[in-house]
C-alpha positions, 0 to 999 in steps of 0.5 A, spaced: 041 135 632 049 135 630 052 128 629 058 127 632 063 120 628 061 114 632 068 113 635 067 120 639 064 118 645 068 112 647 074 116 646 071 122 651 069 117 656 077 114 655 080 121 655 075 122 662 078 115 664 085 117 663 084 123 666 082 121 672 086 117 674 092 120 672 090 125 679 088 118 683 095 116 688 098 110 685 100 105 689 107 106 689 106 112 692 106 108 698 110 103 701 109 096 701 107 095 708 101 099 707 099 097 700 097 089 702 093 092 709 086 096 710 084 104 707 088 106 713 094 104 713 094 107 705 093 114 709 098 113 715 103 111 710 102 117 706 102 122 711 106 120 716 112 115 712 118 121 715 118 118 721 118 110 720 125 107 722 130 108 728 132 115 731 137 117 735 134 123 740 138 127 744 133 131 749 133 136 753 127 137 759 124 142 763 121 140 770 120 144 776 126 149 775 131 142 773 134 142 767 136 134 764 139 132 757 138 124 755 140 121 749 136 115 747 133 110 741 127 111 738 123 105 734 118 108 729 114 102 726 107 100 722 102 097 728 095 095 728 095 093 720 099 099 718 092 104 721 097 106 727 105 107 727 108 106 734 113 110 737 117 107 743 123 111 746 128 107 751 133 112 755 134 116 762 131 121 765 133 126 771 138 119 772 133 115 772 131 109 767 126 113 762 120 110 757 115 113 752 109 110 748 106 113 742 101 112 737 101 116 731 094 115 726 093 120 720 086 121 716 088 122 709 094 125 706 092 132 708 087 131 714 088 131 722 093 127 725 093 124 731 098 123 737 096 119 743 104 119 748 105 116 755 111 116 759 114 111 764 115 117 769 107 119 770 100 115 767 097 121 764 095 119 758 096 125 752 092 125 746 094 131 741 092 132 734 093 137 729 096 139 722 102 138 717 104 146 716 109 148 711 114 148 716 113 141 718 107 139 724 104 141 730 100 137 734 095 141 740 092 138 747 090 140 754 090 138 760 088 139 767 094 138 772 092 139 779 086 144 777 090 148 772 088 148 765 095 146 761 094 148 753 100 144 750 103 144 742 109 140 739 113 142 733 116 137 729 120 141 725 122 140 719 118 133 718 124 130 714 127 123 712 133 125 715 133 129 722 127 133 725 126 138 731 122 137 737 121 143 741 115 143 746 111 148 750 105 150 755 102 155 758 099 156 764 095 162 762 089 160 757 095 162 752 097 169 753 104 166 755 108 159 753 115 156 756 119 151 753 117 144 756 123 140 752 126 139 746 129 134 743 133 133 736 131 127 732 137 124 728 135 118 723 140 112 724 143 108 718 142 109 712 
């Protein structure tokens, strides 16, 4: 049996300590509405602080063959306890006054995020997730309108402090073809 000095096991425990801690996120790494709230303020805020604040969004739409341009303001902010962001979108559209609500809810800082968007023009109820990728994030849905299977992805590119891209698309065809359905360039307002 070999004798180690009295000291040594202490400072391997101190070392492993330190060590740990040194790969555990600290609480400056999220901002400070999400540091007093639950568990999972503390995931959506590192997963999804890019997109808190006001935006001015300059969308295009597609619809039946009609193409329409509208600016609008977008408010992006903490809910539910910091466990949600809620996005609310106040423009025109077709010349007509025009709403969205979203949810935004995230598990973990590279876990699947969700987005829950309704618009003022038709109920139906979207619930898309997916994945933060290199080039910023995609959200997958599917939905059945009028006995059509619709598959739809959203792209926010890049998933920057200052700007983003929006293009989303839908296929018809189980995916074998995709049309853009809108596009919409997201700028943050202020500093």
């Amino acid at each position: 049996m070999t004798s180690t000095p009295a000291g040594a096991p202490r400072a391997r425990r101190c070392v492993a300590v330190l060590a740990v801690a040194a790969v555990l996120p600290t609480a400056e790494a999220s901002p400070a509405w999400a540091q007093s709230g639950p568990a999972c303020a503390d995931s959506v805020a590192r997963a999804l602080t890019p997109l808190v604040g006001t935006w001015d969004v300059r969308t295009v739409f597609a619809t039946g063959g009609r193409w329409d341009t509208t600016t609008a303001v977008v408010t992006i902010r903490p809910d539910f306890h910091g466990c949600l962001l809620r996005e609310e979108l106040d423009g025109t559209r077709y010349g007509e006054p025009y709403a969205t609500l979203s949810l935004w809810g995230a598990v973990g800082l590279h876990g699947a995020i969700q987005r829950t968007f309704v618009h003022s023009q038709h109920g139906l109820l979207g619930v898309h997730s997916g994945d933060r990728t290199p080039d910023g994030l995609v959200l997958r849905d599917s939905q059945v309108v009028r006995g059509t299977l619709v598959l739809l992805e959203h792209r926010f590119e890049p998933f920057i402090e200052d700007s983003m891209r929006y293009p989303s698309r839908r296929s018809t065809d189980h995916g074998a073809t995709w049309r853009v359905a809108s596009f919409a360039d997201y700028r943050r307002r202020g500093p």
